[in-house]
C-alpha positions as CSV (number, residue, x, y, z in Angstrom):
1,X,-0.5,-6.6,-17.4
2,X,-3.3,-4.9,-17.3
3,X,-6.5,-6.2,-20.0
4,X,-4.5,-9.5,-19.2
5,X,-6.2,-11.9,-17.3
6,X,-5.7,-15.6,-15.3
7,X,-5.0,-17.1,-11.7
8,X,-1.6,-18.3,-12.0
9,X,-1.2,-18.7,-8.6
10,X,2.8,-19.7,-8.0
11,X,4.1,-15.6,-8.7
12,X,1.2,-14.8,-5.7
13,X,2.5,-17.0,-3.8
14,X,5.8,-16.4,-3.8
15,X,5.1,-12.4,-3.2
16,X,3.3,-13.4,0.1
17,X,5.9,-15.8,1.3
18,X,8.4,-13.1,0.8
19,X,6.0,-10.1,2.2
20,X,5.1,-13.0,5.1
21,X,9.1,-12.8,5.9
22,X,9.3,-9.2,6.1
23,X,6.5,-8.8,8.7
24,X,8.3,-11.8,10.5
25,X,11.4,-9.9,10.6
26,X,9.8,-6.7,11.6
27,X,7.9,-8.2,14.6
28,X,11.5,-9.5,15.4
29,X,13.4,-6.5,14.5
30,X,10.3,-4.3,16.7
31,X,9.5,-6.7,20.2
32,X,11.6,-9.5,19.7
33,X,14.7,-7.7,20.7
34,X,16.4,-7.8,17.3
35,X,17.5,-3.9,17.4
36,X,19.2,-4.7,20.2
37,X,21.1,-7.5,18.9
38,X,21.9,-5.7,15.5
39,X,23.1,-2.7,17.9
40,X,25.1,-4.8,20.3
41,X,26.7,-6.1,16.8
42,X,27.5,-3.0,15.4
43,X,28.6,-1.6,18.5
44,X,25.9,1.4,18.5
45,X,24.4,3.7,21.6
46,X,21.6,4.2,20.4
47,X,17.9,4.1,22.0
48,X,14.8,2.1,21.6
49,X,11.4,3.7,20.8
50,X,8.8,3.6,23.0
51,X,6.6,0.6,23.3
52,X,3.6,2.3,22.1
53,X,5.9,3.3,18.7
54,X,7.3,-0.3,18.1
55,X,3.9,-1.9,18.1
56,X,2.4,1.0,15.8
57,X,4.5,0.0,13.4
58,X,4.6,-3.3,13.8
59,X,1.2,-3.3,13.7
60,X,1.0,-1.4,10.0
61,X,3.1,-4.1,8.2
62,X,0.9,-6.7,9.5
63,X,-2.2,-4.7,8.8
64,X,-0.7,-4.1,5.5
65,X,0.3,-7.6,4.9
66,X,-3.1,-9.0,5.6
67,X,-4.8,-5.8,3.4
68,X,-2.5,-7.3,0.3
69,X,-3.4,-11.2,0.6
70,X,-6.6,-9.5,-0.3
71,X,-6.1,-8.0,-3.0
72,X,-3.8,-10.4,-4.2
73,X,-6.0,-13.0,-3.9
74,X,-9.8,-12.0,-3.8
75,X,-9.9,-8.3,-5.6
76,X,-7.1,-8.5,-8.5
77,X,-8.4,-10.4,-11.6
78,X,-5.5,-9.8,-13.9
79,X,-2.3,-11.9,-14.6
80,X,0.6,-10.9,-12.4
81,X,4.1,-12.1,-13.5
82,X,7.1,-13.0,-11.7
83,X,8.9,-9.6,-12.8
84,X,5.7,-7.5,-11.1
85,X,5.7,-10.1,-7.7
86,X,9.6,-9.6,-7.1
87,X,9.4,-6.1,-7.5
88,X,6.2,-5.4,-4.8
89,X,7.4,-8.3,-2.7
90,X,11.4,-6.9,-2.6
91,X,9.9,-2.8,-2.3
92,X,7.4,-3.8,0.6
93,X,10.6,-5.7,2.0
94,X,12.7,-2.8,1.7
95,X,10.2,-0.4,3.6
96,X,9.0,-2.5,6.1
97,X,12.8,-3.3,7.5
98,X,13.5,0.7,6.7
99,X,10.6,1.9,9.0
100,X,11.3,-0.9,11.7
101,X,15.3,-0.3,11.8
102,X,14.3,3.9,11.6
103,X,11.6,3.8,13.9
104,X,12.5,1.6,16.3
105,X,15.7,3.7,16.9
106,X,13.7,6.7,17.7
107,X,14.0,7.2,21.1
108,X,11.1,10.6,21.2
109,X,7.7,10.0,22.6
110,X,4.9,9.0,20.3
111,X,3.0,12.5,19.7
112,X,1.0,14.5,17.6
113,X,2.7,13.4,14.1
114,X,2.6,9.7,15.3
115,X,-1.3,9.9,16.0
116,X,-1.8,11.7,12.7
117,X,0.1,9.0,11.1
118,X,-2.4,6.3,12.3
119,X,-5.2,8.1,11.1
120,X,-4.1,8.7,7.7
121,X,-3.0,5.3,7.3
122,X,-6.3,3.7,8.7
123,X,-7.9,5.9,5.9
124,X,-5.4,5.0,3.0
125,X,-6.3,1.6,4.4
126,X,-9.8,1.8,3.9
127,X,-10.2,3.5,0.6
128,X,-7.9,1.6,-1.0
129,X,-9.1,-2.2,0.3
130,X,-12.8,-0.2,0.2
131,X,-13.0,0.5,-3.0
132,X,-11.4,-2.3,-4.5
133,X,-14.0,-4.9,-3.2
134,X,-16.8,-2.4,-3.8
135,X,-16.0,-3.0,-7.2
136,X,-15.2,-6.9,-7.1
137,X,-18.2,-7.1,-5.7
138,X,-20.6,-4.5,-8.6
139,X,-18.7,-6.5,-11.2
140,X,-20.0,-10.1,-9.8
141,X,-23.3,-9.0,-10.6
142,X,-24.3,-10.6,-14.3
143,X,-26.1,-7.3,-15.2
144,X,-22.8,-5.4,-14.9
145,X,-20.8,-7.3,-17.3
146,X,-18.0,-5.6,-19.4
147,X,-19.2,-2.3,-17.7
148,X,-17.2,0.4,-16.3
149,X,-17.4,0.6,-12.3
150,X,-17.4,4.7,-11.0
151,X,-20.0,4.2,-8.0
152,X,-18.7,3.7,-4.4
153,X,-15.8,5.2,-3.6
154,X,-14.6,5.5,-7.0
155,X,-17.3,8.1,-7.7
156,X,-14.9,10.6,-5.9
157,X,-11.9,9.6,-8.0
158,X,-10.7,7.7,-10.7
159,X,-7.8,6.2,-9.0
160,X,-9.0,6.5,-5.0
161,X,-7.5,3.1,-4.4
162,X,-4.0,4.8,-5.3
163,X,-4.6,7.2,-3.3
164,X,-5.6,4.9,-0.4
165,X,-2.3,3.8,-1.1
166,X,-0.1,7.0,-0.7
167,X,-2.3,8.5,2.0
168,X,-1.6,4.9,3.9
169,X,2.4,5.2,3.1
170,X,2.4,8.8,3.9
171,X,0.8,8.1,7.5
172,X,3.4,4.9,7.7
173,X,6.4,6.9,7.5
174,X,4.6,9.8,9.9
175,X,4.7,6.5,12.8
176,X,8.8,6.2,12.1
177,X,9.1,10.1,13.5
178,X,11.6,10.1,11.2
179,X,11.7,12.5,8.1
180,X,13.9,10.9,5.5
181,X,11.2,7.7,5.9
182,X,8.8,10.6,3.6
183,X,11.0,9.8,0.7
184,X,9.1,6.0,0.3
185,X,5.6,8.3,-0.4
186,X,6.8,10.5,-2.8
187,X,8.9,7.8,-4.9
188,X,5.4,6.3,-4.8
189,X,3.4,9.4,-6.2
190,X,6.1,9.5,-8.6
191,X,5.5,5.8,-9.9
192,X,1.6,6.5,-9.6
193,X,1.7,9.6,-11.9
194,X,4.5,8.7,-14.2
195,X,3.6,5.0,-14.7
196,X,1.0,3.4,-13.0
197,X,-2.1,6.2,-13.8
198,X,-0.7,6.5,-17.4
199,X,-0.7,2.8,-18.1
200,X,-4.2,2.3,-16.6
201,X,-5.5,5.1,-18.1
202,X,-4.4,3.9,-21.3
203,X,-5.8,0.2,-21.1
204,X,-9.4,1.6,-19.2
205,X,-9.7,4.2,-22.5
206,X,-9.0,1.4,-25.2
207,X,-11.5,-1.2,-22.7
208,X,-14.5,1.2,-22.6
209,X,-13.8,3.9,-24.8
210,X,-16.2,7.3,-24.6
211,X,-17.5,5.9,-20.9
212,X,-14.0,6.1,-19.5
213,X,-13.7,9.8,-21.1
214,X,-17.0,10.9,-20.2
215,X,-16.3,9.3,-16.0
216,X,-12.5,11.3,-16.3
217,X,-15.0,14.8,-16.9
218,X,-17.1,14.8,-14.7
219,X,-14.7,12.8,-11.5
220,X,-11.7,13.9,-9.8
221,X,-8.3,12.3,-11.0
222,X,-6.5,11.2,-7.7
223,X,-7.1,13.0,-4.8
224,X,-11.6,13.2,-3.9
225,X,-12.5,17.0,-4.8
226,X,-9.2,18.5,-5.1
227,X,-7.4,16.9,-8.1
């Protein structure tokens, strides 16, 4: 929906009251001793992670949670229809209980991987949340009107917030320990390159015309000096 604009606020709302749900049942899942109970359940033998693992993750969804009531609600202008809030609400659902289920069953000490997981998502965090209210806050100025933001962080890419966003999902799965939890990043990359970046592209080209082109020349695409 991009170019389409308005505050309807009941789709928002019901993204966050379902997003609100699957950090409830994370923190359950994680310290409240839900893993147990599933395991009991299902008649399992397996382990618990660590403390220090459990609240890690825990910790991201929240983080994450709190990151998207941002955007949803102070950063993104545009419309967003039920279709689009189902879809993020049920795919942030469907990590969140996939991480806590695979990463609170893994029983091997938090290590190298686990600390390079934090770090990456704390900078996925920050350039995505970063550059989005670097520009909310450029485009409240009256003199920047219908003009095309490429300072900040954006000055280093075109689309650093999606790249916030896989560097933050990459370092996410990296806290699980668990490999197969790598799959949630790439289908991500392969939305951002195959959908989201086109349609954007496409929208920001017919918006502002030769500016766009001329910022795609002389910036990076996705990743800051690379690509």
């Amino acid at each position: 929906m991009h170019g389409e604009y308005g505050r309807v606020v009941a789709p928002r709302f019901l993204m966050t009251v379902i997003h609100a749900a699957a950090v409830a049942a994370t923190g359950w899942l994680l310290l409240g001793g839900g893993l147990e109970i599933l395991w009991a359940h299902w008649g399992t033998g397996w382990s618990l992670a660590s403390p220090i693992r459990r609240w890690l993750l825990f910790s991201a969804a929240l983080i994450y949670f709190l990151r998207v009531l941002i955007t949803t609600f102070v950063t993104l202008k545009r419309k967003m229809g039920w279709g689009e809030a189902v879809l993020i609400a049920v795919w942030v659902l469907v990590i969140d209980l996939l991480f806590a289920l695979l990463g609170g069953a893994n029983p091997s000490a938090a290590g190298f991987v686990t600390a390079l997981g934090v770090v990456l998502y704390a900078v996925g965090s920050w350039l995505n949340t970063g550059s989005e209210l670097q520009r909310k806050w450029w485009k409240e100025r009256p003199e920047n009107a219908g003009r095309l933001f490429t300072g900040g962080l954006f000055r280093y890419a075109v689309h650093i917030n999606y790249f916030g966003d896989e560097l933050l999902f990459t370092g996410y799965a990296l806290i699980t320990g668990r490999g197969w939890t790598l799959l949630i990043p790439l289908l991500m990359l392969v939305g951002f390159f195959f959908f989201s970046i086109p349609e954007l592209d496409r929208h920001l080209r017919a918006h502002y015309g030769a500016d766009f082109d001329a910022y795609v020349r002389r910036s990076r695409r996705f990743v800051p000096f690379l690509y």
